[in-house]
N, C-alpha and C positions, 0 to 999 in steps of 0.2 A: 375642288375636291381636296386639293391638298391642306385649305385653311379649315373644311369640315373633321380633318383627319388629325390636323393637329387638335383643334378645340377637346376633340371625344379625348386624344392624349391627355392632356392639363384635366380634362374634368377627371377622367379614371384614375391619376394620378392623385386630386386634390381629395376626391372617397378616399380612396385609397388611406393617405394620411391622416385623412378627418378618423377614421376605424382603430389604427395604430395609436394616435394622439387618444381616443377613449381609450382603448383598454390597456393602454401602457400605464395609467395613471390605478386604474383599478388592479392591476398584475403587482406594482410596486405597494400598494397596499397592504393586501393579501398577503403577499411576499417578505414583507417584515415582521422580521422573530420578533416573538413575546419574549421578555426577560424570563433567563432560566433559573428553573425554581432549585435554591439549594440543596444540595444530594443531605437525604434523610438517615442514609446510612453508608456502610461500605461498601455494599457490591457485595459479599460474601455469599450469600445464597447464590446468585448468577454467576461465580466466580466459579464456585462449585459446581454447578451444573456446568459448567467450557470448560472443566482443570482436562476429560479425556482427551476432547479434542483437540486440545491446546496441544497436549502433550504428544501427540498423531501429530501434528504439524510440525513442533520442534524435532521430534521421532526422523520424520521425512525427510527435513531440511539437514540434520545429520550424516544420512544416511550417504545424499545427494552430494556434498562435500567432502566427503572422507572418501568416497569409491572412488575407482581408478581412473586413466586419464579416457578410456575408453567415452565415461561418464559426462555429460555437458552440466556445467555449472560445479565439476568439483575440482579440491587445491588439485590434487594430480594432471588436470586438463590444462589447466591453466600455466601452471606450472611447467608444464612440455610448451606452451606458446612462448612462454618469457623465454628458454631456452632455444626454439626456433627463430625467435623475431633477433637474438642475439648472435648467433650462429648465420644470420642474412646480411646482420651488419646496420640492421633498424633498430637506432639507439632509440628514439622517440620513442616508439612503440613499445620496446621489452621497459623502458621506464613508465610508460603510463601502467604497462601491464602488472607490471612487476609492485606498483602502487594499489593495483587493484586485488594480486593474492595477497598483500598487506591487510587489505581489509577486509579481505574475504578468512583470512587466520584470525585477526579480531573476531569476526562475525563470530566463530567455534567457539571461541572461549566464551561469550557472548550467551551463545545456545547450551550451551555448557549446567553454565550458570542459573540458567532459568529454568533448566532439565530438573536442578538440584532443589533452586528455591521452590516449583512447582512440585514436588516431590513432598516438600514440609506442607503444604496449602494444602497437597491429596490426604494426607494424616492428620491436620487441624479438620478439614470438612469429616474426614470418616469421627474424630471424637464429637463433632460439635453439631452431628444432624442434618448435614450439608449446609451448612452454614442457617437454622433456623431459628438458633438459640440467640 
């Protein structure tokens, strides 16, 4: 009984692979990208049609960073941790933290910036037809 038991193992084992071995050869086929066809234009229509939403995103993500420390994910939060992990005497910690409102202050000027440059995109789409011309 034990050597009938092994055999059914090795055979359901060798389907097994025989099935994997087909359709892995047929999956990596199908599977490989067609060379991509060079962009025809800018984006400018489709740019247009995301500048609201775009701008609801940077809008949020502003919003989330500048509120207080009550707030999770803004400088004032964060900013109270570098100050407690320093105040416990965990240097490690207020330094990696203290690394992370560094780039979390970037990030604002960051959004800042893109608030303003997407500000010009919403006035070139409004003269240009959302972008059709």
């Amino acid at each position: 009984m034990h050597v009938r038991r092994h055999r059914r193992t090795l055979l359901v084992g060798a389907a097994v692979a025989a099935v994997l071995a087909g359709t892995t050869g047929a999956a990596v086929a199908e599977s490989t990208p067609s060379p991509a066809a060079t962009p025809t234009g800018d984006g400018a229509r489709a740019l247009c049609k995301r500048a609201p939403k775009i701008d609801h995103r940077i809008d949020r993500a502003l919003a989330r960073l500048n509120a207080g420390a009550d707030k999770r994910g803004s400088l004032a939060r964060l900013q109270q941790r570098v100050d407690n992990a320093k105040t416990a005497g965990h240097s490690e910690i207020a330094t990696y933290l203290r690394d992370r409102l560094t780039f979390r202050k970037s990030l604002v000027t960051t959004l800042e910036q893109r608030q303003k440059d997407l500000a010009d995109v919403r006035t070139w789409c409004e003269d240009n037809h959302e972008g059709a011309s």
